[in-house]
C-alpha positions as CSV (number, residue, x, y, z in Angstrom):
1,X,-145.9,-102.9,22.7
2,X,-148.0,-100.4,21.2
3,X,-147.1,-97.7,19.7
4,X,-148.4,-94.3,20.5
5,X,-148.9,-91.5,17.8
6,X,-148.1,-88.0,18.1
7,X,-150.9,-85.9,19.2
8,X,-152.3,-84.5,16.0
9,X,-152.3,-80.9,15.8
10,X,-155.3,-79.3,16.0
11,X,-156.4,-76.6,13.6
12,X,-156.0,-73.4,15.0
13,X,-153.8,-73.8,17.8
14,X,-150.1,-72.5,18.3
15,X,-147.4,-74.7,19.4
16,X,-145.9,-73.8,22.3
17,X,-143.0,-71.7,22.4
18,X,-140.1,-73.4,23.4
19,X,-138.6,-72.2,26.7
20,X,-135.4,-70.7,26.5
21,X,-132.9,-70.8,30.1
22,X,-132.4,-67.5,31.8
23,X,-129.4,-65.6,30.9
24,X,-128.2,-64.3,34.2
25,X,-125.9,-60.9,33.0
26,X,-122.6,-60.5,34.1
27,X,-121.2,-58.1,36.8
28,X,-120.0,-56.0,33.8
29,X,-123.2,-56.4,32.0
30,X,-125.5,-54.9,34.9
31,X,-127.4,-51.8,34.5
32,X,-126.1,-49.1,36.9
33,X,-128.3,-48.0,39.9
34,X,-130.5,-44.8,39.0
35,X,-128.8,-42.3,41.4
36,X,-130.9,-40.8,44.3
37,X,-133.4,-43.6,44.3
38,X,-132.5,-44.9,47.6
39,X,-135.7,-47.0,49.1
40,X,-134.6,-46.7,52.8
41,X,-134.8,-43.3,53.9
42,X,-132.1,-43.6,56.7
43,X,-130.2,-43.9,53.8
44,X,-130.3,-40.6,52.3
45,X,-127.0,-39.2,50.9
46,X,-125.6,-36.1,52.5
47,X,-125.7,-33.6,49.4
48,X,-128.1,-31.1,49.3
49,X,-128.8,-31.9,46.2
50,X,-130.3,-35.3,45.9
51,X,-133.6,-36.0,45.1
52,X,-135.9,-35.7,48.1
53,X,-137.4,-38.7,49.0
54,X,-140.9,-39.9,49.8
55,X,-141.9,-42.4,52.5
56,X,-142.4,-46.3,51.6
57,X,-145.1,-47.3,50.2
58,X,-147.6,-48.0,53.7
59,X,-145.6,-46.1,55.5
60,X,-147.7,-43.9,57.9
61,X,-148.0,-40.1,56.9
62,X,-148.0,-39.1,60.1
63,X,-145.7,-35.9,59.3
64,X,-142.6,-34.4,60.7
65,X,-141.4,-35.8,64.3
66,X,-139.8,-32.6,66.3
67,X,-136.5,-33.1,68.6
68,X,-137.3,-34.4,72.3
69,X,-138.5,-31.1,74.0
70,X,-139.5,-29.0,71.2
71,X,-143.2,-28.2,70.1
72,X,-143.8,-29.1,66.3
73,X,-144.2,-25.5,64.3
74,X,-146.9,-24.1,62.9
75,X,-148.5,-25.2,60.3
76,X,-146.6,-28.9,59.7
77,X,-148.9,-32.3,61.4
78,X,-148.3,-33.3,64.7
79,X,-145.7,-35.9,63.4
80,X,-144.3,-37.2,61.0
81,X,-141.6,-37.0,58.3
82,X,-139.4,-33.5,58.0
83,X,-140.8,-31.2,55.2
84,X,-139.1,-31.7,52.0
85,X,-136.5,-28.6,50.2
86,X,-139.2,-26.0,49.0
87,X,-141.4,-26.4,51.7
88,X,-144.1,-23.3,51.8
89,X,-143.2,-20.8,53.6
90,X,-145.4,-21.1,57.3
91,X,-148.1,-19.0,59.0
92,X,-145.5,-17.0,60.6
93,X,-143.6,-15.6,58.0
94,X,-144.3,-11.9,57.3
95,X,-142.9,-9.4,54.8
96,X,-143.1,-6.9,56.7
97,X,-141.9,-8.4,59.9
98,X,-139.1,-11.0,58.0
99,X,-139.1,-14.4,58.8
100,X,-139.8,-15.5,62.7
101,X,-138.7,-19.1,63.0
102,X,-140.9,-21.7,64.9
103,X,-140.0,-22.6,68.4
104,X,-136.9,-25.1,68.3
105,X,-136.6,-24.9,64.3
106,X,-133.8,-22.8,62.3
107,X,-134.9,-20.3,59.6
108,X,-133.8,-21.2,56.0
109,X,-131.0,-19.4,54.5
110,X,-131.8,-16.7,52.1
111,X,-134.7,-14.7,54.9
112,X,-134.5,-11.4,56.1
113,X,-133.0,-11.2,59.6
114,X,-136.0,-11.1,61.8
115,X,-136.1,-7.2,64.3
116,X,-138.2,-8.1,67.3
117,X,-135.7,-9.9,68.2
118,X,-132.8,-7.3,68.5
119,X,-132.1,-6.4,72.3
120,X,-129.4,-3.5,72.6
121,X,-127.5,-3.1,75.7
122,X,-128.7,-2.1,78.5
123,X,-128.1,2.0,78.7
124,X,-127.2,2.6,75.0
125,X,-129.1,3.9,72.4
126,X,-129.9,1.9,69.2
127,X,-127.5,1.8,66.3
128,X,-128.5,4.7,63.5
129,X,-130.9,3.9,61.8
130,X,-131.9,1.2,63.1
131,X,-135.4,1.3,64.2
132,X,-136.3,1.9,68.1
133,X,-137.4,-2.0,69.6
134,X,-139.8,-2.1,71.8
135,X,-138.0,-3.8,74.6
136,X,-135.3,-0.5,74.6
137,X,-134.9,1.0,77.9
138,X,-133.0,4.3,78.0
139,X,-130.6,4.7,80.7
140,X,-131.3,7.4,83.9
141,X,-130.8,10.9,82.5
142,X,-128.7,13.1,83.7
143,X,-128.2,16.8,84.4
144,X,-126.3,18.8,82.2
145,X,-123.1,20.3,84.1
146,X,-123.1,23.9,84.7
147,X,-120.4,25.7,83.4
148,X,-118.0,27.6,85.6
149,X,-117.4,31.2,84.6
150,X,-113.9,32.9,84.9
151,X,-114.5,34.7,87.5
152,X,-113.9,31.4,89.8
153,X,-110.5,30.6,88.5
154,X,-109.7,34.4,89.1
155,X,-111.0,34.1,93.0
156,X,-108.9,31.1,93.5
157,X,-105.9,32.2,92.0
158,X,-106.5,35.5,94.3
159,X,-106.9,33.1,97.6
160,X,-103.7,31.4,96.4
161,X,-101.4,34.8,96.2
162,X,-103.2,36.1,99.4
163,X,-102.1,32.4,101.3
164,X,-98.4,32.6,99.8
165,X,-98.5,36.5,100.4
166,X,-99.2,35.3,104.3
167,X,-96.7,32.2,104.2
168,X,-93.8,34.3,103.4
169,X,-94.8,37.3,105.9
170,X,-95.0,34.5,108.4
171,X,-91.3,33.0,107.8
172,X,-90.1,36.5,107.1
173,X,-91.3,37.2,110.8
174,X,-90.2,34.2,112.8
175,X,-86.6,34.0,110.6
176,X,-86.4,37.7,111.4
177,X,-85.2,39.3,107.9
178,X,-88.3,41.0,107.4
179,X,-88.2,41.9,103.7
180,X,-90.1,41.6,100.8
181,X,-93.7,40.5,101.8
182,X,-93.1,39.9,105.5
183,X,-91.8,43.4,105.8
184,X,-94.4,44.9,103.8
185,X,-97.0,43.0,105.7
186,X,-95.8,43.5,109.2
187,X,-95.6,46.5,111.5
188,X,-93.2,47.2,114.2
189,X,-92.2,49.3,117.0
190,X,-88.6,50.5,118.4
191,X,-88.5,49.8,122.4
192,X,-86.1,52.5,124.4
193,X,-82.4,51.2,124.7
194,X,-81.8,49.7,128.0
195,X,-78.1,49.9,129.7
196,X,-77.0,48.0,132.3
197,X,-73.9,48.7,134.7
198,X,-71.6,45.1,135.0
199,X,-68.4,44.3,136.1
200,X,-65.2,42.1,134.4
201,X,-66.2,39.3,132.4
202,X,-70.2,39.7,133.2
203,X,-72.9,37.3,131.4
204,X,-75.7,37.5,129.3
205,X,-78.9,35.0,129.2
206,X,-81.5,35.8,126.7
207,X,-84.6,33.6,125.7
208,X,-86.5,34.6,122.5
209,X,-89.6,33.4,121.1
210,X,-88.9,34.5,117.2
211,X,-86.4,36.8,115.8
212,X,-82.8,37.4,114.8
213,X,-80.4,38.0,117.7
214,X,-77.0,40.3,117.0
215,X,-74.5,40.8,119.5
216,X,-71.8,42.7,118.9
217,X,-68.5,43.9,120.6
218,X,-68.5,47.6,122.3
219,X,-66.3,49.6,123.3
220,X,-66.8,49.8,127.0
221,X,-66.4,47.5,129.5
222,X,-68.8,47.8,131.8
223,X,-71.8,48.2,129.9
224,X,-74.2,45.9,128.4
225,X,-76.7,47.9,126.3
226,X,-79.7,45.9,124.4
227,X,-81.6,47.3,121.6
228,X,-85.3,45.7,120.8
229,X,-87.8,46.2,118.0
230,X,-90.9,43.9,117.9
231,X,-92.6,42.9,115.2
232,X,-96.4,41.8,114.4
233,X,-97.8,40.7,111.3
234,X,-100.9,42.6,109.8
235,X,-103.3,40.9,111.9
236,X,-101.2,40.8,114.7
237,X,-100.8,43.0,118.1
238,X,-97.6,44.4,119.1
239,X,-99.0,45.3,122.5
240,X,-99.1,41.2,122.3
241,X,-95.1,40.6,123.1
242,X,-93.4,41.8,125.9
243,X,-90.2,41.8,127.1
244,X,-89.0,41.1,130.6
245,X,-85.0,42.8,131.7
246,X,-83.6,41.9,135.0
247,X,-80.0,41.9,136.0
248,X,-78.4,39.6,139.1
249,X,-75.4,40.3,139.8
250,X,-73.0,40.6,136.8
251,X,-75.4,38.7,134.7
252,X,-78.2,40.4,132.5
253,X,-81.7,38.4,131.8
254,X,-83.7,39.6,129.1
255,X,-86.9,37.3,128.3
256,X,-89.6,38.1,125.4
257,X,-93.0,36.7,126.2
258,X,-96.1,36.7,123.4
259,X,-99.9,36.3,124.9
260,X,-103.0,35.2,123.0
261,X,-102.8,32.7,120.1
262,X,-100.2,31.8,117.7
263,X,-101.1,32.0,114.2
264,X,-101.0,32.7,110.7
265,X,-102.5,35.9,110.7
266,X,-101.1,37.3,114.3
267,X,-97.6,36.1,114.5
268,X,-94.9,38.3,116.4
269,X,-91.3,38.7,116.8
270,X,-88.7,40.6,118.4
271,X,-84.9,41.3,117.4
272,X,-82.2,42.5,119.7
273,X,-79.5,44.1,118.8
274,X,-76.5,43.7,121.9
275,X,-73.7,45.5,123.1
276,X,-71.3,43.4,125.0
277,X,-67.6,43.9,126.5
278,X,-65.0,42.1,124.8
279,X,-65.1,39.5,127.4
280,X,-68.5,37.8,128.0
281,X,-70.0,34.9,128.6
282,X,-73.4,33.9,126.2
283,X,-76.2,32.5,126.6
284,X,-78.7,32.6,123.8
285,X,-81.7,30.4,123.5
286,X,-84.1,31.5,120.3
287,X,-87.0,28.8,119.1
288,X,-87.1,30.7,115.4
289,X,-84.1,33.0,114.3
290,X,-80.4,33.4,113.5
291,X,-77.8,34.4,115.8
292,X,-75.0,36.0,115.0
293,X,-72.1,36.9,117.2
294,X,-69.4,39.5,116.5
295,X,-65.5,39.8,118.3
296,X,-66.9,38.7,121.6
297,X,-64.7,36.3,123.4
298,X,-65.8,34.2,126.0
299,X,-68.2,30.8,127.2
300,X,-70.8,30.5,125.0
301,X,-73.8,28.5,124.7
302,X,-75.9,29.3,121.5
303,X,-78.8,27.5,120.5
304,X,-81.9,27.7,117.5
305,X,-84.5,25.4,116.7
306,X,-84.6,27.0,113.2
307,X,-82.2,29.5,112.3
308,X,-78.8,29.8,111.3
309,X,-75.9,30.4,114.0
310,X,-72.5,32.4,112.9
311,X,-69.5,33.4,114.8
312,X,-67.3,35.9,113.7
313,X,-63.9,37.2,114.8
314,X,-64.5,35.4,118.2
315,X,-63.1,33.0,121.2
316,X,-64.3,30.1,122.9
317,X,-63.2,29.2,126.0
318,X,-64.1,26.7,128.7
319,X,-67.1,24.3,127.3
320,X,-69.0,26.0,124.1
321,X,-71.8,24.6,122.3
322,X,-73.3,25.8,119.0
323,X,-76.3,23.9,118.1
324,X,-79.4,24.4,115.1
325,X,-81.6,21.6,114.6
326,X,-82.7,23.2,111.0
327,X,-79.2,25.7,109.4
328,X,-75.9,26.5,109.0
329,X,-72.7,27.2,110.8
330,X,-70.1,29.3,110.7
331,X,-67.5,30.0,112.8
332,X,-63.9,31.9,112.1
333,X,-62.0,32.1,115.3
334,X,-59.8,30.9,117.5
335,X,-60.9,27.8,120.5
336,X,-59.1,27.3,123.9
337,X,-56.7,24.3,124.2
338,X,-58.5,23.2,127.5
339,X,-62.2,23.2,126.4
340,X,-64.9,21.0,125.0
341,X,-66.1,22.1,121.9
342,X,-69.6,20.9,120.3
343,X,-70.9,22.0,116.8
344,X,-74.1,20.1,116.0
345,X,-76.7,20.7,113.1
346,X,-79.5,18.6,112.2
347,X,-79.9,19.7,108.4
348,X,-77.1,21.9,106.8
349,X,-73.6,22.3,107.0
350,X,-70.2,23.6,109.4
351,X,-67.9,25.8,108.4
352,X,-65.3,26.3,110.4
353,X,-61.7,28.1,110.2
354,X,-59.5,28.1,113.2
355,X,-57.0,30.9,113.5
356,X,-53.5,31.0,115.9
357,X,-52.0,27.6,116.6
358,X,-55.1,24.9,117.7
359,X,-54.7,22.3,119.7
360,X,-57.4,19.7,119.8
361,X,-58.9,16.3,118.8
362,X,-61.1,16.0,116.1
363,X,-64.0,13.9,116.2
364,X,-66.4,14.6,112.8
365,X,-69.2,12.7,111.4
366,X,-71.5,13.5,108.3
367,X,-74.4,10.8,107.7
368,X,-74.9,13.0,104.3
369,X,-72.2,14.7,103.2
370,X,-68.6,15.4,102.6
371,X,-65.9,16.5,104.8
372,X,-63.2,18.3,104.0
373,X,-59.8,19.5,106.0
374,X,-56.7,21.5,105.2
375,X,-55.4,20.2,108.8
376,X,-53.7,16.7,108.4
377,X,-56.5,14.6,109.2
378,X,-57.4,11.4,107.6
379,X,-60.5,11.8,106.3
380,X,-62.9,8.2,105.4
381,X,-65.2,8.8,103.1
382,X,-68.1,5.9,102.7
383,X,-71.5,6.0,101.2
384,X,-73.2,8.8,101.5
385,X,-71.2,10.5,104.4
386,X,-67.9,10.5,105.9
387,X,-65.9,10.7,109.5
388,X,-62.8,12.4,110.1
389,X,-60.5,11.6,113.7
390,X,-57.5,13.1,114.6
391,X,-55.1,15.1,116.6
392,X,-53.8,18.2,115.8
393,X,-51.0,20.4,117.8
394,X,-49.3,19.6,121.0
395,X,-50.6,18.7,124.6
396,X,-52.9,20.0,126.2
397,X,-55.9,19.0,124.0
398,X,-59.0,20.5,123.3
399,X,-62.1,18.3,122.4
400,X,-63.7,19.6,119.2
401,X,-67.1,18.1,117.9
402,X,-68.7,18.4,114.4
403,X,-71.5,16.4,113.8
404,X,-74.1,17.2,110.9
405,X,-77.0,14.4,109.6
406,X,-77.1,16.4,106.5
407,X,-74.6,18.3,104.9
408,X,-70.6,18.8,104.6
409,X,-68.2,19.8,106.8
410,X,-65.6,22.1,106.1
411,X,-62.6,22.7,108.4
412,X,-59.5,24.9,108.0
413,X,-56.7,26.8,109.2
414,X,-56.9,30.5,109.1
């Protein structure tokens, strides 16, 4: 076998260098990451302040890509990536104007708020000092109000006195007091006493419009003497009312009739004052007006629509009623034991005092009210009125009636 020689070594050539094995560094020996180089862009870190980032190398500057259904803005390529931090500023930023932002992108931070854009409301001016906008409409203008002078307050308040003045003339006339206003207001005429010739135990039947009735108890009996003076408010005629006297029989009729037309201004009224014998028998209708009777005994039948009834010093016999849809009544005297006596009221209250020995039984009823008895009745009270029942005295009875919707009843022995 031969032996082969080492290849000489030439002059002027370098051995080799001998080839050393890669080290591969440990996990603890690796160099850390630079941070913010990130080579995939979808990557990026969320801080605002890493490093911006530029596309792959070969990767398309095509520019920024704008949101499905926004235009790109002004001034950036038709695609593309989004303009790095520190962008210019684009064509439509002006210092004058501040910063309008391109259609579907955001203004930076940091730009003046842009004024064109400010819309007030609808019918309100502009904040002060802000500048008028061009789309500011002002809202319809309208007329000053006109000041009212005194003197209107001063004709109203004169209307108001002048319709009060007239309201209280008016009641003062159908009521029949005439005082105050109504008297002052009103004018009125006497009519000539007429006397009529009757009998034992005659009647009397009068029907009145408005006015107070009086009859009183004379001194002879066989007379029946009646006394009228009309009334008439200022714009009123007394030539208006007339009164009608007619006697049948034993009984005396005396009627008041008014022509034309009922109102504020022209209202009339009559009051009688009557003379009566001791015995007689009544019969007194009256729409507006009190009646009072004085020591007449007798049948009686005495009605009001408005207007208080009274009975003073007097005797009821046979069947009586005393009836007011709108006052009071009074009664002190002395009731038959073989009558039927009725004392109604719509609105206000009975008083009643019986004198001698009375005989009768009781039937009261108040739907608002009290009632109160010195006779030994057993009064029930309930919420808000009260009934009373029972008998007083000995046989025969007398029916007695007191009924009020509104008001108390009072009823004692005199």
């Amino acid at each position: 076998m031969d032996s082969q020689e080492p290849p000489s070594k030439q002059p002027g050539e370098e051995p080799p260098p001998e080839q050393q094995p890669e080290e591969v560094p440990s996990p603890e020996q690796k160099p850390a990451e630079k941070p913010g180089i990130n080579p995939d862009p979808r990557e990026q870190p969320d801080s605002d302040m890493a490093e911006p980032q530029m596309p792959p190398p070969g990767y398309p500057q095509q520019g920024y890509v704008p949101q499905q259904g926004y235009s790109p803005p002004q001034g950036y390529p038709p695609q593309g990536y989004p303009p790095p931090p520190g962008y210019p500023p684009q064509q439509a930023y002006s210092a004058e104007q501040g910063y309008i932002p391109p259609q579907g992108y955001p203004p930076p931070q940091g730009y003046p708020t842009p004024q064109q854009a400010y819309v007030p409301q609808q019918g309100y001016p502009p904040q002060q000092g802000y500048p008028p906008q061009q789309r500011y409409f002002p809202g319809p203008e309208v007329a000053p109000r006109r000041r009212r002078g005194p003197w209107l307050g001063c004709l109203i308040a004169f209307i108001i006195i002048v319709l009060l003045c007239l309201g209280a003339s008016l009641v003062g006339t159908l009521l029949g007091f005439g005082l105050g206003f109504g008297g002052s207001f009103r004018s009125s005429v006497t009519e000539p006493a007429r006397t009529f010739t009757v009998s034992t135990n005659p009647a009397l039947m009068l029907t009145s419009n408005a006015g107070s009735v009086t009859v009183n108890r004379g001194s002879a009996n066989n007379r029946i003497i009646v006394q009228a003076r009309k009334y008439a408010s200022f714009g009123g005629n007394l030539n208006n009312v007339q009164i009608n006297y007619s006697q049948s029989g034993n009984t005396i009729i005396v009627a008041t009739n008014s022509s034309g037309t009922f109102n504020f201004f022209n209202a009339t009224s009559v009051d009688f004052i009557i003379t009566v014998p001791n015995s007689t028998d009544l019969q007194i209708h009256s729409n507006a007006g009190s009646i009072n009777v004085n020591g007449v005994s007798g049948k009686m039948s005495l009605v009001s629509n408005a207007g208080t009834i009274g009975a003073t010093q007097s005797s009821l016999t046979g069947s009586s009623t005393i009836k007011t849809n709108a006052g009071s009544i009074n009664f002190n005297g002395s009731i038959s034991s073989t009558g039927t006596y009725d004392f109604e009221t719509n609105a206000g209250s009975i008083d009643m005092t019986l004198t001698g020995n009375p005989s009768f039984n009781l039937n009261a009823t108040t739907d608002a009210g009290s009632i109160n008895t010195s006779f030994p009745i057993t009064v029930n009270r309930n919420t808000p009125g009260a009934t009373a029942n029972g008998v007083v005295g000995t046989s025969p009875q007398a029916t007695l009636t007191l009924k009020t919707n509104a008001g108390s009843i009072n009823l004692n022995k005199g």
